[in-house]
C-alpha positions in Angstrom: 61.9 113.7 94.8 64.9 114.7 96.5 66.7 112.2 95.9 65.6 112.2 92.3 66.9 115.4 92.0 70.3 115.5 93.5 70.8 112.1 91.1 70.1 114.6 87.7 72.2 117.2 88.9 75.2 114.6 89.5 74.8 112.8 86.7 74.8 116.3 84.7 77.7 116.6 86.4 79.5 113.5 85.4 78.5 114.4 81.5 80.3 117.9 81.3 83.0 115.9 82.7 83.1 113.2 80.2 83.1 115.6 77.7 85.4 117.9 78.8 87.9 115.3 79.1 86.5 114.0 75.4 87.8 117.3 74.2 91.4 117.4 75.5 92.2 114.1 74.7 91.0 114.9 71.1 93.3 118.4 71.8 96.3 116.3 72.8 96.2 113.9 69.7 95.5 116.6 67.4 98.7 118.3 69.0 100.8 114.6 68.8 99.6 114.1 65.1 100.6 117.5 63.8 104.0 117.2 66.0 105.1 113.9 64.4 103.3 115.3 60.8 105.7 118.6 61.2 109.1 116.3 62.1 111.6 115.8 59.8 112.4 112.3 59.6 115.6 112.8 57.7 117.3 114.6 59.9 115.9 112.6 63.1 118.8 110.7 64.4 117.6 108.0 67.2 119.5 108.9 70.5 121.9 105.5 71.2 123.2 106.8 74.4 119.6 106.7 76.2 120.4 102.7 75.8 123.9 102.2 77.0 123.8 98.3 76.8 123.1 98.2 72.9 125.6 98.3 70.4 125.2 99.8 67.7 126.4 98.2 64.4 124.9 100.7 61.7 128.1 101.6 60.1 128.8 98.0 59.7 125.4 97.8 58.1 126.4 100.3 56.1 129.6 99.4 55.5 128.2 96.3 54.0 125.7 97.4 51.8 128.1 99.7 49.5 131.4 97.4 49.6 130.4 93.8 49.9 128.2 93.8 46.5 130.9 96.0 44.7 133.6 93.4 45.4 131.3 90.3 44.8 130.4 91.8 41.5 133.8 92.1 40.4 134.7 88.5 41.7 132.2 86.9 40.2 132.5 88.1 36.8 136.4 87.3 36.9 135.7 84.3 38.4 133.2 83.0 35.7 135.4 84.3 32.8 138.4 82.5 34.0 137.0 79.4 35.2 134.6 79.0 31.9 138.1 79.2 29.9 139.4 76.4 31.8 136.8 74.4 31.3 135.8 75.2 28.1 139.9 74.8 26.8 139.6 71.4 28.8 136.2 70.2 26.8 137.2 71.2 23.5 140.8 69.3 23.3 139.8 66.5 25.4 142.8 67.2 27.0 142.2 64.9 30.3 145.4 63.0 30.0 147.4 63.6 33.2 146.0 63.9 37.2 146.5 67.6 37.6 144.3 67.7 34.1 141.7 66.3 36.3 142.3 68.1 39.4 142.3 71.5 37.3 139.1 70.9 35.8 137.4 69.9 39.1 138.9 72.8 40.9 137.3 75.1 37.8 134.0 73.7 38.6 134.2 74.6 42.2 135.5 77.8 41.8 132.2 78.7 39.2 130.2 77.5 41.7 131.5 79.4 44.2 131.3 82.4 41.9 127.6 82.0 41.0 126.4 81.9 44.6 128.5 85.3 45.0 125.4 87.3 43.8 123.0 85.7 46.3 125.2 86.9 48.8 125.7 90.4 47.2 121.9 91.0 47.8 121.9 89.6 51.4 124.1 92.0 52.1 122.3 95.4 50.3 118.6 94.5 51.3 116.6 91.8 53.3 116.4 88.0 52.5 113.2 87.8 50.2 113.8 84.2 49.2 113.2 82.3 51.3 114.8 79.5 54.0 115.3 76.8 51.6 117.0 79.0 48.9 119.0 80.4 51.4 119.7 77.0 52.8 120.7 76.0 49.1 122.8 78.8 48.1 124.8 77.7 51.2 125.3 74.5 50.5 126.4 75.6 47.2 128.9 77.6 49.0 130.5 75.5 51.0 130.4 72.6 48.9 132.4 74.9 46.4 134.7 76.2 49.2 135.9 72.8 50.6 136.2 71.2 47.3 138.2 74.2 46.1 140.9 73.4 49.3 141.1 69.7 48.8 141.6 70.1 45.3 144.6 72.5 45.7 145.8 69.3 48.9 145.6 67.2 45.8 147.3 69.0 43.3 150.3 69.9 45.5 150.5 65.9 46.4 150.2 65.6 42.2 153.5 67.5 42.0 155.2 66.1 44.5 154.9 62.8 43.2 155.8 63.6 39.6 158.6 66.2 40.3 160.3 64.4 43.6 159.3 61.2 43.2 159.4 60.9 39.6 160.6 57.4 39.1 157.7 56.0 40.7 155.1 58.5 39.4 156.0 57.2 36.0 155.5 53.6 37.0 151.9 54.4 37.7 151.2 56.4 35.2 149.0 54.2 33.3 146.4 54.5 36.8 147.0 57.9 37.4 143.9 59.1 35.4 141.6 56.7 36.8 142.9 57.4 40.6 142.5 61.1 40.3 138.7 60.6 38.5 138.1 58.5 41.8 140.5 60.8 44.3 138.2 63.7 42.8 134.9 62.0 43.0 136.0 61.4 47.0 136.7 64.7 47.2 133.0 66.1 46.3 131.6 63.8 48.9 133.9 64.7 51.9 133.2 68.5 51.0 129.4 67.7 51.2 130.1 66.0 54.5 131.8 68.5 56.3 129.1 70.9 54.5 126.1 69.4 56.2 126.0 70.6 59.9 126.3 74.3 58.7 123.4 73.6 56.2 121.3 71.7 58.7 121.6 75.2 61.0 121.4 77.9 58.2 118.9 80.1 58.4 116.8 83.4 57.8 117.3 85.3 60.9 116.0 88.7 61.2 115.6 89.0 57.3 119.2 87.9 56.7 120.3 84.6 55.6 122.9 83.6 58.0 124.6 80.3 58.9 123.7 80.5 62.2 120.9 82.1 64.8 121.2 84.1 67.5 121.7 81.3 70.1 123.9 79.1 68.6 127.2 79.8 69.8 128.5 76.3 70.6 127.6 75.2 67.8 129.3 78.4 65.9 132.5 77.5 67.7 132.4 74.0 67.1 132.2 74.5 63.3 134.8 77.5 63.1 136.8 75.4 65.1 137.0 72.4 62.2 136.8 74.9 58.9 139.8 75.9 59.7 141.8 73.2 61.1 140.5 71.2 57.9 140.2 74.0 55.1 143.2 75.9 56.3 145.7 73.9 58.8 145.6 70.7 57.2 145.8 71.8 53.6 148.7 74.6 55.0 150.8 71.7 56.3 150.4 69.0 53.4 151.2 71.6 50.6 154.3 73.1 53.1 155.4 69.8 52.9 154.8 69.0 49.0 156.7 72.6 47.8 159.2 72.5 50.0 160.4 68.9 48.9 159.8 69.8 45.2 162.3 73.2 45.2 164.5 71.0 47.6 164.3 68.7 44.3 164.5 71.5 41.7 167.7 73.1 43.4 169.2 69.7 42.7 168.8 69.6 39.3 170.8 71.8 36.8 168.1 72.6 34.4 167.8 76.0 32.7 164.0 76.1 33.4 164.7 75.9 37.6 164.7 79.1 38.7 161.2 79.4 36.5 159.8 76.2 38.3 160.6 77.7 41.8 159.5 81.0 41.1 155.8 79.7 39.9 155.8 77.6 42.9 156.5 80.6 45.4 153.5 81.9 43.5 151.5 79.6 44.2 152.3 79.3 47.6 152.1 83.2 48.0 148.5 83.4 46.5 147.5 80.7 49.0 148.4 82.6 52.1 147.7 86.1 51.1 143.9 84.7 50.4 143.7 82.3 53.2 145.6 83.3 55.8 144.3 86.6 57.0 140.2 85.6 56.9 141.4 82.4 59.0 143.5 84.5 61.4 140.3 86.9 61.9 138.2 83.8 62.0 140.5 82.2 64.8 139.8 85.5 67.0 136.5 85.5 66.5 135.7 81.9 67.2 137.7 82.3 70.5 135.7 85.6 72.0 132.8 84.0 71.0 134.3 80.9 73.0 134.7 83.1 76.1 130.9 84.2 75.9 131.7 87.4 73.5 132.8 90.6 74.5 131.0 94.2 76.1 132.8 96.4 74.3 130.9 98.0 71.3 134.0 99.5 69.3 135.7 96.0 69.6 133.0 94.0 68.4 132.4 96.4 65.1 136.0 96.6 64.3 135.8 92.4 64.6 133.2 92.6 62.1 135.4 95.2 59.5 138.2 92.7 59.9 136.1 89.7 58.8 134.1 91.3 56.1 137.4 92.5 54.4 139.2 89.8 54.8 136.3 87.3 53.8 136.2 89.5 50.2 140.2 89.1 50.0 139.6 84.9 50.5 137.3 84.9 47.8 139.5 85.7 45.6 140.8 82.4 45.3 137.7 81.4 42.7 139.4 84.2 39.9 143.3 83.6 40.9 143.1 80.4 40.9 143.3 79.7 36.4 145.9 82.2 36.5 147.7 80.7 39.3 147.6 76.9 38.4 146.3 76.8 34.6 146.8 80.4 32.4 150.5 80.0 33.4 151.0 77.0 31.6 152.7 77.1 28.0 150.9 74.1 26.7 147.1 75.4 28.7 147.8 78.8 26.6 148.8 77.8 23.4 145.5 75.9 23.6 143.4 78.4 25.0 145.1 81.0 22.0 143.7 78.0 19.2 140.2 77.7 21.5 139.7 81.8 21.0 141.3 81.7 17.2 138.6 78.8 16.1 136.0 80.8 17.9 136.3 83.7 15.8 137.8 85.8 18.6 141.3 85.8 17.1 142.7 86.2 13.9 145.3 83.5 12.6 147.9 86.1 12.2 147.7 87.0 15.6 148.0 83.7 16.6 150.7 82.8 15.0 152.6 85.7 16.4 152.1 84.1 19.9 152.7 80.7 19.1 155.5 80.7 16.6 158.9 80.3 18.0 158.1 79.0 21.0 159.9 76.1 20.7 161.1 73.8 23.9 164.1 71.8 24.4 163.7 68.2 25.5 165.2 69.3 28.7 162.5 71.9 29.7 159.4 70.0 28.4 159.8 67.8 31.5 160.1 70.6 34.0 157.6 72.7 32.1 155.1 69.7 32.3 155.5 69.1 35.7 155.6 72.7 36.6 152.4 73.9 34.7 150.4 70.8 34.7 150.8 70.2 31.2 151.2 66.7 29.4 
């Protein structure tokens, strides 16, 4: 009975003590949940500097969300206004006599492609990646198809130039196979841009709700690519259109036509548009690639203000896709006067205005040729 006894009184014992223990833990999450209930999560800002090793890229973040979509909203509507033009003036007069009629129209196509994935990107860089890996692989594609099409075009059409303006005699000795070369140059010219598209869009992914080129753990492979975009979209095209300007004003200076100093000066715009777009997002690019190279870099500040630097200058590149019909088509006489009788036989002109911009433009025999070869006109 002892025994019995001393075995109630512990167990007893051991109840109160559940309990008791029952009741603060029920004290202690009532205090936690009216705590965390009473916080203010608004003005809560998470403490960084407990975790020295993370760097923190929310101002980027932010950065991104406001002035990324802005720019890429304005891009892309310029870009599809001025591109449609192009090819709409193209389609309407059938006006696909000469190579650089060719090369224009293809490099309008690119450049609305290139616009119409702008969007897509706009929202990838306000809110997470809702669509998907194989839209995301996609609108990639569609990217940089666009993108490398869009720089072998503009290889072609300073080659175009340089044959007709500095070798002129034996340009118009082939002039009969120029259309059907640049139909098959252009065709080429789609297929190497999907080629050298393919190993980025084999590695494109969603990662971490963001549609992104490349994951976490792929930085040979994000070198190795880097590495060719811009020796073949930036180096290569640099060099061959150095080459083709700087024999055609070599050219031009020789000539004593009153139209020169207008053929130079549209060529140094051209050449100016090229490497204010280009050159600083390759620049950037180069840096990147190469402290990625050297395994990346510890320092926080460094490694955000690489990010500003590529963001802005990214936006500035994609320019290219609206400058581009004012750069290599809007500046031609012929390409306006047609675009002026495109808007006035779509109701968007009326005949006296037209007339006003048209009449008295007459050109001398002597400028046609220049004006032809300058601003890819037949």
């Amino acid at each position: 009975m002892t025994f019995v006894s001393h075995f109630h009184q512990l167990l007893s014992v051991a109840l109160m003590w559940l309990m008791n223990c029952q009741f603060c833990l029920s004290q202690e999450v009532e205090n936690t949940t009216s705590y965390f209930d009473d916080m203010d999560y608004n003005n809560y800002t998470m403490d960084y500097s407990a975790f020295p090793g993370l760097c923190v890229k929310e101002g980027n973040r932010k950065f991104r969300g406001w002035f990324m979509p802005t720019f890429y909203s304005a891009i892309c509507f310029m870009g599809l206004v001025g591109n449609l033009l192009v090819i709409l003036t193209y389609f309407y007069f059938q006006r696909l006599k000469t190579m650089t009629d060719v090369y224009l129209l293809n490099l309008s196509f690119a450049d609305l492609l290139f616009a119409l994935s702008l969007p897509f990107w706009a929202a990838n860089s306000m809110a997470k990646w809702v669509l998907g890996v194989f839209v995301c692989k996609a609108i990639h594609a569609v990217y940089k198809v666009s993108f490398y099409s869009s720089m072998f075009l503009l290889c072609s059409i300073s080659v175009d130039r340089y044959f007709a303006i500095a070798k002129a005699i034996s340009a118009h000795r082939h002039r009969s196979q120029a259309v059907v070369f640049s139909k098959i140059s252009s065709g080429v010219i789609w297929v190497m841009a999907l080629i050298f598209s393919i190993p980025e869009m084999e590695y494109t992914t969603v990662n971490n709700d963001t549609c992104t080129p490349f994951s976490s753990n792929s930085d040979p492979l994000r070198v190795k690519i880097q590495t060719s975009q811009i020796v073949v979209a930036f180096v290569i095209p640099l060099l061959v259109m150095s080459f083709c300007y700087s024999s055609i004003v070599q050219t031009l200076c020789q000539a004593r036509n009153f139209e020169r100093n207008k053929a130079i000066k549209v060529i140094l715009v051209v050449v100016a548009v090229f490497l204010v777009c280009q050159m600083p997002y390759n620049l950037v690019l180069f840096w990147t690639t190469l402290v990625t190279a050297k395994g990346g870099t510890s320092d926080c500040k460094y490694e955000n203000n690489l990010l500003y630097a590529t963001d802005i200058t990214q936006c500035v590149a994609f320019l290219r896709c609206c400058l581009n019909p004012f750069v290599y088509a809007f500046i031609g006489v012929k390409f306006r006067h047609d675009l002026l009788k495109l808007l006035k036989d779509l109701g968007c002109m009326s005949q006296e205005r037209f007339f006003r911009y048209t009449c008295g433009r007459r050109r001398s025999s002597a400028a046609t040729d220049t004006e032809t070869t300058t601003t890819f006109s037949p």
